[in-house]
C-alpha positions in Angstrom: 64.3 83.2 -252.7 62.0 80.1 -252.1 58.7 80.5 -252.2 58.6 78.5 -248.1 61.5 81.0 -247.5 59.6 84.0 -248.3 56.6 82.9 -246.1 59.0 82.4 -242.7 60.2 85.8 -244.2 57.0 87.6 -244.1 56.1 85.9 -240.6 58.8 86.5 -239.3 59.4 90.6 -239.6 55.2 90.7 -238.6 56.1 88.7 -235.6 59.3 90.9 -235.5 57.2 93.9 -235.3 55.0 92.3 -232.6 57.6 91.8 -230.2 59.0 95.2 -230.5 55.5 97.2 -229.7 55.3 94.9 -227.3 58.7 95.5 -225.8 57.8 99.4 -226.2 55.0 98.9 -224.0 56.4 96.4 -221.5 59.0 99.6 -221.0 56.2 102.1 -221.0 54.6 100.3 -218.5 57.4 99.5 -216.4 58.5 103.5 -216.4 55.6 103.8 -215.0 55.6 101.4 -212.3 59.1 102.0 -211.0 58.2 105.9 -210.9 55.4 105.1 -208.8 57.4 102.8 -207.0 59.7 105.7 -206.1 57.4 108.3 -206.0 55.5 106.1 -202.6 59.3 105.4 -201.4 59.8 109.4 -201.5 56.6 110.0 -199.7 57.3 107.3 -197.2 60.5 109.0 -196.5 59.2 112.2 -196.1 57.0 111.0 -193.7 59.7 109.4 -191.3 61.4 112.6 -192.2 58.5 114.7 -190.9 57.7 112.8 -187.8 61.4 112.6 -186.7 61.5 116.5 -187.0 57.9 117.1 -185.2 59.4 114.4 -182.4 62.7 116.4 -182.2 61.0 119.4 -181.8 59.0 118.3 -178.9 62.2 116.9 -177.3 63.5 120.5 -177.5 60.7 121.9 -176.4 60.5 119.9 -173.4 64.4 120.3 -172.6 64.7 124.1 -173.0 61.5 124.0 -170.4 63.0 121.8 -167.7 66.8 123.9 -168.2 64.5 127.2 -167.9 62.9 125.5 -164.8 66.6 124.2 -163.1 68.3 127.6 -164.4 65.5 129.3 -162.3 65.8 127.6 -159.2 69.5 128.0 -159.4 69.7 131.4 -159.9 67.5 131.4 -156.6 69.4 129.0 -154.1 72.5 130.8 -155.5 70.9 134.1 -154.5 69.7 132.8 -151.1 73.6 131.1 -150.4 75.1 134.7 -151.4 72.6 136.4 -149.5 72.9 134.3 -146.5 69.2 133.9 -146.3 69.2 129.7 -147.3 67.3 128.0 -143.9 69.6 125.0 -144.6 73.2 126.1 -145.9 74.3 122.6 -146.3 71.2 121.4 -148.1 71.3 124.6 -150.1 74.9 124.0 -151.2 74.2 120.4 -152.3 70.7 121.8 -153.9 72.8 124.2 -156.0 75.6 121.4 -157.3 72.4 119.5 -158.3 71.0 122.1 -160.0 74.4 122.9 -161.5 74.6 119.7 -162.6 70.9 118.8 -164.3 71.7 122.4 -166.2 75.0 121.5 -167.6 73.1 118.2 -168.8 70.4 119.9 -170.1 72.8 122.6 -171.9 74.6 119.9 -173.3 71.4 118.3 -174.3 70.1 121.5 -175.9 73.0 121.8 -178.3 72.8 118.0 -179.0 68.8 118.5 -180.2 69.6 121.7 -181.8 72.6 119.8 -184.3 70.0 117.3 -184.8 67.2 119.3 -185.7 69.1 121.2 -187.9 70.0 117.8 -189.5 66.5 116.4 -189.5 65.1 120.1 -191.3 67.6 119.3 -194.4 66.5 115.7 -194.5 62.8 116.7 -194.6 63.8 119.2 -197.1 65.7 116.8 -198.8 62.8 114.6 -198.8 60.3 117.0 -199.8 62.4 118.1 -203.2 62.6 114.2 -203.5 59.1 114.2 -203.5 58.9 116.6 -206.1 61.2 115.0 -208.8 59.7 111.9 -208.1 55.9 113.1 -208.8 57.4 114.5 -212.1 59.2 111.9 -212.8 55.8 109.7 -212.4 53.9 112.2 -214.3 56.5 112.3 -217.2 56.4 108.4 -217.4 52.5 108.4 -217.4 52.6 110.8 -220.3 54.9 108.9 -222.1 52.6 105.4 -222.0 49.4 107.6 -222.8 51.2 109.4 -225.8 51.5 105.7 -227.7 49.4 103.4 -225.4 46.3 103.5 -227.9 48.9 103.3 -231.1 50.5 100.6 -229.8 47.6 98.8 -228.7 45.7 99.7 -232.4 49.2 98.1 -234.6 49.1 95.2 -231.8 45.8 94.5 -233.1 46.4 94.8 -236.9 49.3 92.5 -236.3 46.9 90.1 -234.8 44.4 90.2 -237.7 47.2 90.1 -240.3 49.5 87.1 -238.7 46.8 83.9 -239.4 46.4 84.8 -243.8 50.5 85.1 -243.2 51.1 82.0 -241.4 48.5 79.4 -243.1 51.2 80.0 -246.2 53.9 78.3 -244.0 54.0 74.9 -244.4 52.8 73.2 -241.6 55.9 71.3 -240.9 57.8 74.0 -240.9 55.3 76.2 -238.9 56.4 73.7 -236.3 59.4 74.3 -236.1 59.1 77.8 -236.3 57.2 77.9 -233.2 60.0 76.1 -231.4 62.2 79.2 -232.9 59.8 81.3 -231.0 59.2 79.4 -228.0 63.5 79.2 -227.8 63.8 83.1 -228.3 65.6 82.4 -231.0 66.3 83.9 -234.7 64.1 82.5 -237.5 66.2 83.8 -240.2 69.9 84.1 -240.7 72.5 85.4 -242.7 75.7 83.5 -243.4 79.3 84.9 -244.5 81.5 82.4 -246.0 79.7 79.5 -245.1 79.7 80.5 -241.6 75.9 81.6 -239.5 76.6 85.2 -238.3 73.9 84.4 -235.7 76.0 81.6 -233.7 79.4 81.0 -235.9 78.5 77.5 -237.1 79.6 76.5 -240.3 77.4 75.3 -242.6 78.1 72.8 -245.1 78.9 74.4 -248.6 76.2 72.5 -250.8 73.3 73.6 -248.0 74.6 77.8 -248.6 74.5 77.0 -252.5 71.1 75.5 -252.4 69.5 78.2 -250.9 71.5 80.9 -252.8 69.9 79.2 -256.2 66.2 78.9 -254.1 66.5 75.2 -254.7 65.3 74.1 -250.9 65.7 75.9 -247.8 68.0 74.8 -244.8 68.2 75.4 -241.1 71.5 76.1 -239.2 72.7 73.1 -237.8 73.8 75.2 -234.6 70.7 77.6 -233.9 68.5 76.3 -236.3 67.5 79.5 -237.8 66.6 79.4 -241.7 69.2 80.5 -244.0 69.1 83.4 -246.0 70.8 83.6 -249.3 
């Protein structure tokens, strides 16, 4: 292999390795942040899940008072109609449909809250076991970054100290234009199959493959412009 060759090589699999710890603990870091993402989202909905129960509760609370109240005072004109002891009989007759009335309502009401609490005690159940798998979830992902955060961060550094001795025996030139590799995202180094890049299918001229085969010069792909590899 040339010698210029070997150099984009050797930079390239320590820049290689660079991007991949880094990658690692991009992912790390973003487990993290999207568990506590959803772990405040969980909470948040176990709040409203909370607070709609307490507020149907009260709504109960305050209907199965008022029926008691209307279920009471028709039990009583009912009582005085039968017993013939109303002062009014007309007033207490249309006193008693009221009252019939506001308690088939509230009845009706009644059932309605007590559906809907029922409903609201899952969700806030639901919410509390989301909750739960979430703060695991945030916990497992926090564990995960601490178990190779400091690695990471120590072969990070390494790669740091290590890249400048690499890259001073690049060319200049050709540092260059490996940068512009870089700064594109794209390969530095590829392979070829019958004269074709294996990287972007371009076909490469025949004496270009041969040249580098023999280490004679090195050559770029005219299509990605990564260096090819004999």
């Amino acid at each position: 292999m040339h010698a210029d060759l070997v150099a984009i090589s050797n930079l390239w699999q320590l820049d290689q390795s660079n991007d991949r710890l880094r990658a690692e603990h991009d992912g790390l870091t973003g487990a993290v942040r999207a568990a506590d993402t959803a772990h405040k989202a969980a909470e948040v909905a176990l709040e409203e899940a909370e607070t709609k129960l307490a507020a149907l509760v009260q709504r109960t609370r305050k209907n199965d008072r008022e029926l008691a109240d209307y279920a009471d005072k028709r039990d009583k004109t009912r009582a005085m109609i039968d017993g013939g002891t109303a002062p009014d009989y007309g007033a207490a007759t249309r006193q008693l449909a009221q009252c019939l009335e506001i308690v088939d309502r509230l009845e009706t009401t009644a059932l309605e809250l007590m559906e809907a609490t029922e409903a609201a005690t899952k969700a806030e159940a639901d919410a509390e076991k989301a909750v739960e798998t979430n703060r695991l979830l945030l916990g497992t992902a926090r564990q995960a970054l601490a178990a190779r955060d400091a690695a990471i961060r120590a072969e990070l550094t390494a790669i740091i100290a290590a890249r400048e001795p690499i890259a001073v025996l690049v060319p200049t030139e050709l540092r260059a234009q490996y940068a512009q590799q870089r700064q594109k995202k794209r390969a530095a180094l590829v392979n070829t199959h019958e004269n074709i890049c294996q990287t972007c299918q371009t076909k490469i001229p025949a004496q270009r493959v041969l040249e580098t085969a023999l280490a004679r010069a090195i050559h770029t792909c005219p299509g990605c412009g990564g260096w090819l590899l004999p």
